[in-house]
ROKETI-602958 format. One record per residue (C-alpha): residue number from 1; y, z, x. Coordinates in pm, whole numbers, padded with zeros to 5 digits, m for minus. Each point is the difference from the previous one (the first is absolute). Example, Ala and Ser with C-alpha at 12.3 -4.5 7.8 and 13.67 -1.06 7.14 Angstrom:
ROKETI-602958
<1 <m00450 00780 01230>>;
<2 <00344 m00066 00137>>;
***
This chain:
ROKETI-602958
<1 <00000 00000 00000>>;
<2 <00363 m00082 00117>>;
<3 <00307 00093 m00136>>;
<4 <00010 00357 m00127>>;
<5 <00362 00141 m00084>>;
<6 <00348 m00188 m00057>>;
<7 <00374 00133 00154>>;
<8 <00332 m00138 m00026>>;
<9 <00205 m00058 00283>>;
<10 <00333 00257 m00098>>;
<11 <00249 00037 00210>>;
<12 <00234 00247 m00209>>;
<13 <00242 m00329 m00043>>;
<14 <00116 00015 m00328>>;
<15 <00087 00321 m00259>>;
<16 <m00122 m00207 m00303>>;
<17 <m00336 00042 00078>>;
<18 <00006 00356 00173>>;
<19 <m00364 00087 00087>>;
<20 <00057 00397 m00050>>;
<21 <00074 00317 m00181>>;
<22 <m00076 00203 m00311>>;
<23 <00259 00168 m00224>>;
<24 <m00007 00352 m00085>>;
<25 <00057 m00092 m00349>>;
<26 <00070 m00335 m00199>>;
<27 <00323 m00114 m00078>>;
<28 <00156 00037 m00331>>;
<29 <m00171 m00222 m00300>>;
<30 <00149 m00370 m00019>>;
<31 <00313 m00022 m00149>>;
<32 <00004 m00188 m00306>>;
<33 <00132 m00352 m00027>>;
<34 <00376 00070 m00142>>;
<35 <00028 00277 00353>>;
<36 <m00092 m00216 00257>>;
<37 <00261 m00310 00214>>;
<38 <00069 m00307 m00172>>;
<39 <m00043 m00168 00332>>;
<40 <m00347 00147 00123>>;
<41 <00029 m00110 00360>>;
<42 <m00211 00186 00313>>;
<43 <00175 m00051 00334>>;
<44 <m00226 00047 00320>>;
<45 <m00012 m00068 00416>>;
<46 <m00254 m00068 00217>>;
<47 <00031 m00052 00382>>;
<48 <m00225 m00332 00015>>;
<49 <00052 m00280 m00180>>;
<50 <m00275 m00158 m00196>>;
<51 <m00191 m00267 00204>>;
<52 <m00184 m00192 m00302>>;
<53 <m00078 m00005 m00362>>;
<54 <m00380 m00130 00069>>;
<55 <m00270 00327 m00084>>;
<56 <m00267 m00184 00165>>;
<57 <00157 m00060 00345>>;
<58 <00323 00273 00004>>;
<59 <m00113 00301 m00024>>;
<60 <00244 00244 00217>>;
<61 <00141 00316 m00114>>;
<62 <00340 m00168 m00125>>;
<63 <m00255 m00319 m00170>>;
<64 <m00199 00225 m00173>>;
<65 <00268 00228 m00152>>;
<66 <00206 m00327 m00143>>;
<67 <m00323 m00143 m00137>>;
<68 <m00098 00325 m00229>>;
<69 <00308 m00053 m00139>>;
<70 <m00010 m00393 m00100>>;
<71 <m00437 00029 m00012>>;
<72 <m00232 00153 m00192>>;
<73 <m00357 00039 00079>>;
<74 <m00280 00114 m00252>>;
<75 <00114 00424 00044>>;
<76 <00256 00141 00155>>;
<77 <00026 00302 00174>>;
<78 <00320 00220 m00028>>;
<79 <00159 00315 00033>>;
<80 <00066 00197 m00365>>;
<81 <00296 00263 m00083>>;
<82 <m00243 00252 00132>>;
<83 <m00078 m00189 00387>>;
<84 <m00379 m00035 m00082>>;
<85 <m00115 m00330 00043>>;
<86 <m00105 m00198 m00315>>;
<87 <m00222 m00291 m00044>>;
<88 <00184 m00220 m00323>>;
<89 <m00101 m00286 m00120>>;
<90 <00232 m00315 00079>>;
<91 <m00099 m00340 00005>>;
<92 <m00333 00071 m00169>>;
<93 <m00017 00252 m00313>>;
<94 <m00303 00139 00046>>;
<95 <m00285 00020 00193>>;
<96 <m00386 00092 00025>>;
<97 <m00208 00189 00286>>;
<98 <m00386 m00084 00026>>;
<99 <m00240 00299 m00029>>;
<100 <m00089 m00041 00422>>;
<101 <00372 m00080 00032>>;
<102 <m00020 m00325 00109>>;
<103 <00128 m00226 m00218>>;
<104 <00351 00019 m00142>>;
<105 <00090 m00188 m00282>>;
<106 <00393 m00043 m00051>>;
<107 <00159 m00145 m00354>>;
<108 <00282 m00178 00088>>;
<109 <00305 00035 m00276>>;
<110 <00060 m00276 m00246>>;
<111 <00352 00043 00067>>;
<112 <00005 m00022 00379>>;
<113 <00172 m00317 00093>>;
<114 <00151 m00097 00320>>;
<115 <00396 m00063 00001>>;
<116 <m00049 m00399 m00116>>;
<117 <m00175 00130 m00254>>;
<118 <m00364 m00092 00102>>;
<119 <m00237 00229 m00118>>;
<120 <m00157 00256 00249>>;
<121 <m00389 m00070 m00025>>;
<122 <m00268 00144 00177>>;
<123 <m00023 m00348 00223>>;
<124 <00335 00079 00178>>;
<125 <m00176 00304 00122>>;
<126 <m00303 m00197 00087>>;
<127 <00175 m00231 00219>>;
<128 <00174 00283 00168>>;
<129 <m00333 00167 00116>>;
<130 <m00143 m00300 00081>>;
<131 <00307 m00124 00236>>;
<132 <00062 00300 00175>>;
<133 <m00386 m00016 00097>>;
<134 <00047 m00351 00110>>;
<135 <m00008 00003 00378>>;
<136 <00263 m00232 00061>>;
<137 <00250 00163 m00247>>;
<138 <00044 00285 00287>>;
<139 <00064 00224 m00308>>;
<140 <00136 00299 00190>>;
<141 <m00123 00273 m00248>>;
<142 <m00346 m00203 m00028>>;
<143 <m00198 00264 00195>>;
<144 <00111 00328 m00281>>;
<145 <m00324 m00170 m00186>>;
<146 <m00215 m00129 00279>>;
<147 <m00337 00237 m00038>>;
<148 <00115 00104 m00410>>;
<149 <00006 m00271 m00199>>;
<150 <m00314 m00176 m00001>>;
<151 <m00052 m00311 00254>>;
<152 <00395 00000 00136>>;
<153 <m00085 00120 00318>>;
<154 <m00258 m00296 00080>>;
<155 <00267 m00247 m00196>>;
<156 <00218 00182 00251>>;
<157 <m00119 m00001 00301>>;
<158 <m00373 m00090 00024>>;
<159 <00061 m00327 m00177>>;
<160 <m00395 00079 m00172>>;
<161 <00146 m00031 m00303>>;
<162 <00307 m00202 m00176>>;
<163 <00305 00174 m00164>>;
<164 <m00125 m00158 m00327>>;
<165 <m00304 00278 00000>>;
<166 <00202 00294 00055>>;
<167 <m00056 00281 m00259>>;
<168 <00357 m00136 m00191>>;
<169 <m00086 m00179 m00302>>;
<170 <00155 m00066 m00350>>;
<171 <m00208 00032 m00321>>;
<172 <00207 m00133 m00185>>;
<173 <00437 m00084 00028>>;
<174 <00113 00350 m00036>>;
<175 <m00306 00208 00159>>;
<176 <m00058 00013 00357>>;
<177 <m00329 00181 00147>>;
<178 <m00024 00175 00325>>;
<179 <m00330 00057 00183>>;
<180 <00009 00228 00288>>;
<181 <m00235 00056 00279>>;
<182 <00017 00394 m00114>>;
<183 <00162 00266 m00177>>;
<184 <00361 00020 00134>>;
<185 <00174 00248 m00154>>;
<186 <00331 m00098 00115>>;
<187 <m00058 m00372 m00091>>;
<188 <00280 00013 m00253>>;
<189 <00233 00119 00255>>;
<190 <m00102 m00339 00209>>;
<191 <00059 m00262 m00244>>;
<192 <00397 00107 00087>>;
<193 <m00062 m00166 00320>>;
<194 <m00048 m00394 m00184>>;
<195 <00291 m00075 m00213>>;
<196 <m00114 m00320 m00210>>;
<197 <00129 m00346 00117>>;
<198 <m00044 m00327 m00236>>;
<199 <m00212 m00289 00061>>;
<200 <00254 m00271 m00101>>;
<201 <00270 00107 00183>>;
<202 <m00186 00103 00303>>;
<203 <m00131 m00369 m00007>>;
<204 <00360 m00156 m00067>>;
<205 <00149 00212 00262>>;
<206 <m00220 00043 00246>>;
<207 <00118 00151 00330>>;
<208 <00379 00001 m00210>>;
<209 <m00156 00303 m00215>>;
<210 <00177 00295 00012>>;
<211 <00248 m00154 00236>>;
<212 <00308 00042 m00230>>;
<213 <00032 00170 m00351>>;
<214 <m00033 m00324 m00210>>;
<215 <m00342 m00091 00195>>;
<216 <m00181 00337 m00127>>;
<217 <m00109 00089 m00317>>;
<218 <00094 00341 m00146>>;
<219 <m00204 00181 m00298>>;
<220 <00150 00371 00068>>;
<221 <00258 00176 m00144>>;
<222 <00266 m00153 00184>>;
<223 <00086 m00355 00154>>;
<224 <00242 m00101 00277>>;
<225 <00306 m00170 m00095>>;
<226 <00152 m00027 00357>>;
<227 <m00148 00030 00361>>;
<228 <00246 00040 00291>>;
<229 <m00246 00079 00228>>;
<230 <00178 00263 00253>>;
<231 <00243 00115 m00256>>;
<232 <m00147 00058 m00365>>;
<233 <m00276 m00097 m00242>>;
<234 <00114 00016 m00356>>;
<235 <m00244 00035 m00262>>;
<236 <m00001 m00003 m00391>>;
<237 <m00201 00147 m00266>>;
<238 <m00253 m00252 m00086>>;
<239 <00058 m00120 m00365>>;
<240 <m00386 m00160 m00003>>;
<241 <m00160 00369 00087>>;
<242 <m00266 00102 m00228>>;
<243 <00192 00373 00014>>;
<244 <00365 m00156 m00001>>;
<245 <00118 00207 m00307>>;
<246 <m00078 00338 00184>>;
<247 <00150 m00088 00357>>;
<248 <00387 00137 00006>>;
<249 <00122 m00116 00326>>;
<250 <00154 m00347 m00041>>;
<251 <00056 m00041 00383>>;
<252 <m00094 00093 00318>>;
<253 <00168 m00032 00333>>;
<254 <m00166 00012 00316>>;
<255 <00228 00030 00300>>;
<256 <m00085 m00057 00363>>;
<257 <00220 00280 00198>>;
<258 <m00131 00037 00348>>;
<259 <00234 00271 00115>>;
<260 <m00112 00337 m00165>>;
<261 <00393 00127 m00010>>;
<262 <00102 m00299 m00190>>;
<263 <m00316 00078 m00285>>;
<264 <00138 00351 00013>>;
<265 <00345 m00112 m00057>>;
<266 <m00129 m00243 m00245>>;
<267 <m00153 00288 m00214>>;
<268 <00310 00221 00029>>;
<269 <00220 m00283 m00120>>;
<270 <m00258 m00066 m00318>>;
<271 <m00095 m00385 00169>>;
<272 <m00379 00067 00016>>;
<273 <m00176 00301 m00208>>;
<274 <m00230 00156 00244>>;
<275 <m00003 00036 00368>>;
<276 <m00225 00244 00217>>;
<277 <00163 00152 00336>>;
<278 <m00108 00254 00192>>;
<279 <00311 00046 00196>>;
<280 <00164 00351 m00027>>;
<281 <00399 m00120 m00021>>;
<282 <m00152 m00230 m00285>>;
<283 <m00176 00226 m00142>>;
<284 <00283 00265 00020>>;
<285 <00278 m00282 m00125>>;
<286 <m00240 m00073 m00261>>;
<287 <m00034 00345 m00123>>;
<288 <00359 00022 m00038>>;
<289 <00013 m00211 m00268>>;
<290 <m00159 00310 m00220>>;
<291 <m00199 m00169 m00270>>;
<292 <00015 m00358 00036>>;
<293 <m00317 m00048 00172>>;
<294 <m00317 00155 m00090>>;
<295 <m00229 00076 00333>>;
<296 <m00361 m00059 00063>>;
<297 <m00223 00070 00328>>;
<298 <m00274 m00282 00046>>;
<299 <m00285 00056 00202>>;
<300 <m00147 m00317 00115>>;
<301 <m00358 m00048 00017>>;
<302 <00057 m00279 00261>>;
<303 <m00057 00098 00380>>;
<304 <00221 m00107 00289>>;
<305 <m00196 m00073 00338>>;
<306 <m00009 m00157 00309>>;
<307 <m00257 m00295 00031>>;
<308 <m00099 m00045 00368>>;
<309 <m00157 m00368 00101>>;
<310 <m00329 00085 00116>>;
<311 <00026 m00370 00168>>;
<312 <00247 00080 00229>>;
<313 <m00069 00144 00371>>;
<314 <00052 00348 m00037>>;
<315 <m00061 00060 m00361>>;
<316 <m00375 m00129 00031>>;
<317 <m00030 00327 00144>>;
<318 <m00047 00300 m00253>>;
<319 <00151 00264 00268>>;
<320 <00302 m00183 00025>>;
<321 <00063 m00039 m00388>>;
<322 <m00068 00370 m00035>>;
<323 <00234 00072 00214>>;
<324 <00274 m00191 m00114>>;
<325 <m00104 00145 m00420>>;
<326 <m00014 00380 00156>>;
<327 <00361 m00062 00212>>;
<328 <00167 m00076 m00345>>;
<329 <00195 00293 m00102>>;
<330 <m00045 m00040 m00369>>;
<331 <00235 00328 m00077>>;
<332 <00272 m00084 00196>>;
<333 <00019 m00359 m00143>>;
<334 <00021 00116 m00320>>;
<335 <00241 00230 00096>>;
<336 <00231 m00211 00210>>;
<337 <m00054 m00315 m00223>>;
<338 <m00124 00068 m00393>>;
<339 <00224 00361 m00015>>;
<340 <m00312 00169 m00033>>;
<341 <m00103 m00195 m00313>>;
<342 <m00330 m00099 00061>>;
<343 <m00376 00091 00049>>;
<344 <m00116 00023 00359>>;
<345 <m00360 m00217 00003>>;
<346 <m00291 00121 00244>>;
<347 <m00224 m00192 m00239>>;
<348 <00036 m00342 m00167>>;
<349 <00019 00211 m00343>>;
<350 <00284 00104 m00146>>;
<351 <00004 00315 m00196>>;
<352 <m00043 m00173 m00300>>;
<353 <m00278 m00188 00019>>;
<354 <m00293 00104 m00192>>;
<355 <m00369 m00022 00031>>;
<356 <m00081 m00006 m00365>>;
<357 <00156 00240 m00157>>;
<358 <00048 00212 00281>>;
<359 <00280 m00050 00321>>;
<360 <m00227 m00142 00300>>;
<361 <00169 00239 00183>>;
<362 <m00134 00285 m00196>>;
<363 <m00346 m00136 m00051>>;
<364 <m00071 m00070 00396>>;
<365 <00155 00342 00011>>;
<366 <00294 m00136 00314>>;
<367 <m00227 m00095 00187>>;
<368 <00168 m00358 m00046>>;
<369 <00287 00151 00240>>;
<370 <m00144 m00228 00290>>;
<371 <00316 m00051 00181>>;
<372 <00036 00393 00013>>;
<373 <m00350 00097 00154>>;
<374 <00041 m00294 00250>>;
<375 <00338 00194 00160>>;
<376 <m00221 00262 00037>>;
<377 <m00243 m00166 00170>>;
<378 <00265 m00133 00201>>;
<379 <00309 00157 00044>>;
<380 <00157 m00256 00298>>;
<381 <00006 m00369 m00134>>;
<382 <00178 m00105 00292>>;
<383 <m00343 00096 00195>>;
<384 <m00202 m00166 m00256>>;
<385 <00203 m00287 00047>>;
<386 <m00042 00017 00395>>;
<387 <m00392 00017 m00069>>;
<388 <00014 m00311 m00205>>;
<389 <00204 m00235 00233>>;
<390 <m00259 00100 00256>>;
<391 <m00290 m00109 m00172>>;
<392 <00140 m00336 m00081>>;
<393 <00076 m00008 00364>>;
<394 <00414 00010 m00067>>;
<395 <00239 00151 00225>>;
<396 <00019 00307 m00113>>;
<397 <00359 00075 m00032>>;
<398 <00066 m00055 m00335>>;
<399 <00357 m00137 00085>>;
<400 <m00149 m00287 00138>>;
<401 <m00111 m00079 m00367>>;
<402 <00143 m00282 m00264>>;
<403 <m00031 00070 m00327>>;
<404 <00160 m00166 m00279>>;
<405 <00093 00174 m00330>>;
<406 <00072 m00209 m00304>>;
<407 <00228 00117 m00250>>;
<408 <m00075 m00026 m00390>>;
<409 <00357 m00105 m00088>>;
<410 <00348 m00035 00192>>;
<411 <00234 00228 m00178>>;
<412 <00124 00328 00124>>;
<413 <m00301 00259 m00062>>;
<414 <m00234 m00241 00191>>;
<415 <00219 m00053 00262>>;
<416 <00044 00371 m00003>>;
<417 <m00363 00038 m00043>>;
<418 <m00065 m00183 00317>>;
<419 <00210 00130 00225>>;
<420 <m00111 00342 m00056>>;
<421 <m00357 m00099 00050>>;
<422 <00075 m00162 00304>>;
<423 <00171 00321 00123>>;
<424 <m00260 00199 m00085>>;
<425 <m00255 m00195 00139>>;
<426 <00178 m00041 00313>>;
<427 <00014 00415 00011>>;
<428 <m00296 00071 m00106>>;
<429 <m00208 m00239 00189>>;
<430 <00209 m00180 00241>>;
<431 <m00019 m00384 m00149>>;
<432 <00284 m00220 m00090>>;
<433 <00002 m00152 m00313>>;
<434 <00125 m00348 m00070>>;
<435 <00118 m00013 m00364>>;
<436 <m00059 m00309 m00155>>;
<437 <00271 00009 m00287>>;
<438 <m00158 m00241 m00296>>;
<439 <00037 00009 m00379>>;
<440 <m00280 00178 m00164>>;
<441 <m00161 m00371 m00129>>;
<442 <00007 m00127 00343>>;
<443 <m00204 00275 00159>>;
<444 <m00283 00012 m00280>>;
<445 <00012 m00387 00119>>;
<446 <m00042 00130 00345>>;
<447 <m00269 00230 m00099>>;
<448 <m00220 m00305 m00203>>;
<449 <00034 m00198 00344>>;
<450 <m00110 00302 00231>>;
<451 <00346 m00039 00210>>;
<452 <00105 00398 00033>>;
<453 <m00075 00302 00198>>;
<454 <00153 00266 m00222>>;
<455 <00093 m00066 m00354>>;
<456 <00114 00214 m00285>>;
<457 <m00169 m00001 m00309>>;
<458 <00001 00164 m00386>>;
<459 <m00274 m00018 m00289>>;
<460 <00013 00086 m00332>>;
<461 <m00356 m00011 m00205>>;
<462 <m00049 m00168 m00354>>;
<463 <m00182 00303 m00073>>;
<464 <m00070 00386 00114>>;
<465 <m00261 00002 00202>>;
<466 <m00086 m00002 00380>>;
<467 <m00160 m00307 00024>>;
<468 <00348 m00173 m00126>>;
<469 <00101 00088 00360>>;
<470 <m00281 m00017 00211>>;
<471 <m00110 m00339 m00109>>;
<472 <00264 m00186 00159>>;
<473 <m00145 00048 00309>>;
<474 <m00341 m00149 m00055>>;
<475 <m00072 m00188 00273>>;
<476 <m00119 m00325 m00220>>;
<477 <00191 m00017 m00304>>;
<478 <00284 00291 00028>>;
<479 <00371 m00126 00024>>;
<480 <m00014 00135 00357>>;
<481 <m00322 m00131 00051>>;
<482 <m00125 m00082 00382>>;
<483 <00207 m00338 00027>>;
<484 <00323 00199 m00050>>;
<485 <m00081 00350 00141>>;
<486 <m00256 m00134 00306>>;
<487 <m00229 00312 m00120>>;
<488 <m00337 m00086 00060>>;
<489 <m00312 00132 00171>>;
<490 <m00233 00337 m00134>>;
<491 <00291 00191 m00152>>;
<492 <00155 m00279 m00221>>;
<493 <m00403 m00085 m00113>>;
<494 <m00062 00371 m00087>>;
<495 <00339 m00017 m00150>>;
<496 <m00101 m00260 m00265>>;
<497 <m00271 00124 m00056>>;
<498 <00112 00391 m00097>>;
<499 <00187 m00214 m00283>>;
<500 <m00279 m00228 m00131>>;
<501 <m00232 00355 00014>>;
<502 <00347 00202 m00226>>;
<503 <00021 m00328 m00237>>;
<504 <m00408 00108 m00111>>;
<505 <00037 00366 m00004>>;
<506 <00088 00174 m00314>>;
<507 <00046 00310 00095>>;
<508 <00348 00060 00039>>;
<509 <m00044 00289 00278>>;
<510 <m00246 m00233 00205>>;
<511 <00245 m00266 m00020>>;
<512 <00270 00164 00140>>;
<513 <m00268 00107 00330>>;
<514 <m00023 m00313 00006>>;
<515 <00322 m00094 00023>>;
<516 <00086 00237 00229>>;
<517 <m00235 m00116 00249>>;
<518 <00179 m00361 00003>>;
<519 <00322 00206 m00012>>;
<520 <m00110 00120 00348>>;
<521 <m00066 m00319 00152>>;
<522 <00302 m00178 m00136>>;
<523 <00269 00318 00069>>;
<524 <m00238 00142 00281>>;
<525 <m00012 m00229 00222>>;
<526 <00411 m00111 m00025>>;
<527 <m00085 m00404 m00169>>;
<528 <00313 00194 m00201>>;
<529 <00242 00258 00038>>;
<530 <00062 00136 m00380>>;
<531 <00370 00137 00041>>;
<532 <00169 00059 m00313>>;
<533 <00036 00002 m00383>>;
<534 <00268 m00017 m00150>>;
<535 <00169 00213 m00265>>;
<536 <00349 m00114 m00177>>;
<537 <00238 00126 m00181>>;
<538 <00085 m00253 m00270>>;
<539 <00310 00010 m00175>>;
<540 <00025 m00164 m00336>>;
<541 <00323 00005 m00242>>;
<542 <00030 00207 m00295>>;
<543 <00025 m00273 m00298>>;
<544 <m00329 m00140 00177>>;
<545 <m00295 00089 m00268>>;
<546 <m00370 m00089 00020>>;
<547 <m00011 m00051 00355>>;
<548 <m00359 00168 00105>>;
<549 <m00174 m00005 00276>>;
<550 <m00350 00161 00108>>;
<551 <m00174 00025 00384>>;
<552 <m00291 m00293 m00120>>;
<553 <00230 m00190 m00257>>;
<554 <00302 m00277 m00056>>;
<555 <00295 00042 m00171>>;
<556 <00009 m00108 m00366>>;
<557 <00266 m00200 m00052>>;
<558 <m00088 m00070 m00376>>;
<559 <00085 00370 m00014>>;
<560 <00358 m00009 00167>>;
<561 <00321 m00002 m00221>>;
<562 <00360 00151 00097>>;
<563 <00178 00253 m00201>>;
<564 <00390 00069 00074>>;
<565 <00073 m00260 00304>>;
<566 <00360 00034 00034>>;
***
């Protein structure tokens, strides 16, 4: 069996889709229809602009937060007014489970059409399936199904079987069937991941699709009227939407504001409705405007870490990455750099994550705290270092080193960020850094082409559970698989297999053993450095109602309405 567990790539880009917190207690009920704005507008910012419009092929963090908006899958997963996570029906109105829970059968809505008023039908999600297991598609959120849905794997990757005999099928024009290899009980959570595309248009348009907002079609709540790609996206409420009566907001603006002062500024001055800084002059400035803002803390379930090439001349050596994952002061950076507003990581696992029902944490009892017992064990990196270069027959004066560091982005925190790892890397261990300054895009570019010594990375999982992290380093099929990382050899095998043995294991305390075990070869022997998670402080104005958000969920934006804009 292949593919075993689905993530997102999330890079905490955009506060309209905030991965993160739970209220204390739900907001007041919804206002009736005579209390709320004439003009129901929502204002937000994001960083990064949005790179493209096609789900099969643009997937990013800022892709896939546009595209929930403007496309609906079969369910949708979102936050509610009390931050738990709720499964809703969307596309299709209904839906069935098999006995042995593998078959899902979905009932697509008589009233779902797309936004040029062709009906939705269960063909459109047929097609969809079947491209993104279509080799030649590239369909960079293919592999979230390789190993679960019957035969997509060997459509895939094996090429044993054709993208025609995948377990997708339509029994009639508004049912769709599902056959799995077994149970998943997170499957609903996965079908997220493939936001339908539409035969005709994919044919018409070809490469074009998704390209620009009038080569996409849109069967959401919302459509885009205007694309200015490094500037704004304007979207409207979509008139064709099988919900349209019960969706308030008539437009939404999404701003691209790459300076985090000017989104700040932008919030304080009412231009965009929600901005998260965890700056303390912000946050103080912010506070002095009494009641304006309402505040929220979001803890992301998304760990930051360092990705070391396992390729390159020093890193193929495990003593060498160790020592450069124990050397990094993950206290002090969150001190000096996050004011103090994050989680320190000594595992891959943030706090959050669960094992079942219980925090993996809890269940492995910290014994997941890798990064901890190897400081321990040893105490001078800068020797372990030494030790390595030796073996690999180096000079061993780590000055006499060149290692490259590629940034995830250009603006001020990652230059920032950089230059204090290359200080304290130079301290701690006596190597000089270069910095290789390059927008985030451009070094997961780097990564896919194996050109990087040192990069920066952050994942956030479609669903709670360790094997959303750990799976994107298999060494086959994981999105940091061997081509990209250069792990290979005993480890990375044992590695793989630790996951295929968790995917068969029930037992929710034997998985987590088990994923411990791969936790250890992955974190234990430095392939990454887990630094950081990040917690922030999200700011969001007072007439802004039925804006929810949940650690494992999306915002609704069918839910979203403004009461008392000035």
């Amino acid at each position: 069996m292949r593919r075993f567990v689905a993530l997102a790539m999330v890079v905490l880009l955009c506060f309209g889709a905030i991965v993160g917190c739970t209220p204390k207690e739900p907001e007041a009920p919804i206002a009736q229809e005579d209390e709320i704005d004439e003009i129901q507008k929502f204002i937000f910012s994001s960083n990064s602009a949005v790179l493209g419009l096609n789900p099969i092929l643009n997937t990013t963090a800022p892709d896939n937060g546009l595209q929930r908006i403007i496309l609906e899958t079969l369910i949708d997963s979102v936050a509610d007014e009390y931050g738990n996570a709720i499964i809703k029906p969307a596309a299709a109105k209904d839906w069935t489970i098999s006995d042995d829970g593998l078959v899902y059968t979905f009932n697509i809505r008589d009233d779902a059409v797309w936004n040029d008023g062709v009906p939705v039908t269960a063909h459109d999600f047929v097609f969809t399936y079947r491209t993104m297991a279509t080799p030649e598609v590239g369909s960079t959120n293919a592999w979230l199904f390789d190993g679960v849905i019957e035969n997509f794997g060997e459509a895939l990757y094996e090429g044993t079987k054709t993208p025609e005999e995948i377990g997708v099928k339509a029994l009639n024009d508004k049912t769709v069937e599902f056959t799995l290899t077994k149970p998943y009980g997170y499957f609903l959570d996965l079908l997220t991941g493939a936001k339908p595309v539409r035969q005709d248009k994919w044919e018409e348009w070809g490469s074009a699709y998704g390209a620009s907002h009038d080569k996409v079609v849109m069967n959401g709540p919302f459509v885009i009227e205007s694309w200015d790609q490094n500037v704004q996206m304007t979207l409207v409420s979509n008139e064709s939407y099988w919900d349209a009566e019960n969706v308030k907001l008539q437009k939404i603006e999404r701003k691209v504001i790459k300076d985090p002062a000017t989104a700040v500024q932008a919030l304080l001055s009412g231009e965009i409705d929600v901005v998260g800084t965890n700056d303390p002059d912000w946050q103080e400035v912010i506070a002095e405007e009494g009641d304006r803002f309402r505040v929220l803390e979001v803890p992301s379930q998304a760990p930051e870490f360092l990705g070391f090439n396992c390729n390159n001349k020093y890193f193929k050596n495990p003593k060498i990455r160790l020592a450069f994952s124990l050397a990094y002061d993950r206290e002090k950076y969150i001190e000096d750099l996050r004011y103090g507003l994050s989680e320190p990581l000594y595992s891959l696992m943030p706090g959050v994550i669960n094992c079942g029902e219980i925090p993996y944490t809890e269940r492995v009892q910290g014994r997941n705290q890798i990064i901890k017992d190897l400081m321990e064990q040893y105490p001078d990196p800068k020797a372990l270092l030494i030790e390595g270069l030796e073996e690999e027959g180096f000079d061993p004066d780590p000055s006499k080193m060149e290692v490259r560091y590629a940034t995830r982005g250009t603006a001020q925190y990652s230059k920032d960020s950089a230059e204090w790892l290359q200080q304290m890397y130079e301290e701690s261990l006596g190597v000089t850094i270069t910095i290789d300054m390059v927008e985030w895009n451009i070094m997961w570019e780097k990564v896919d082409q194996n050109d990087y010594d040192i990069c920066t990375a952050g994942w956030g999982p479609y669903y709670n559970d360790p094997n959303a992290l750990l799976e994107i380093y298999d060494p086959v099929e994981g999105y940091f698989n061997s081509k990209k990382s250069g792990w290979t050899g005993p480890d990375a095998d044992k590695f793989r297999e630790l996951l295929q043995q968790a995917s068969v294991t029930p037992d929710n305390d034997d998985r987590a053993e088990l994923f411990l075990e791969a936790e250890k070869l992955l974190v234990g022997t430095g392939v990454i450095a887990p630094t950081y998670c990040a917690i922030s402080t999200v700011y969001l104005a007072d007439y802004l109602k039925g804006y929810y958000v949940s650690p494992v969920a999306g915002v609704d934006y069918t839910k979203i309405y403004t009461q008392g804009r000035p």
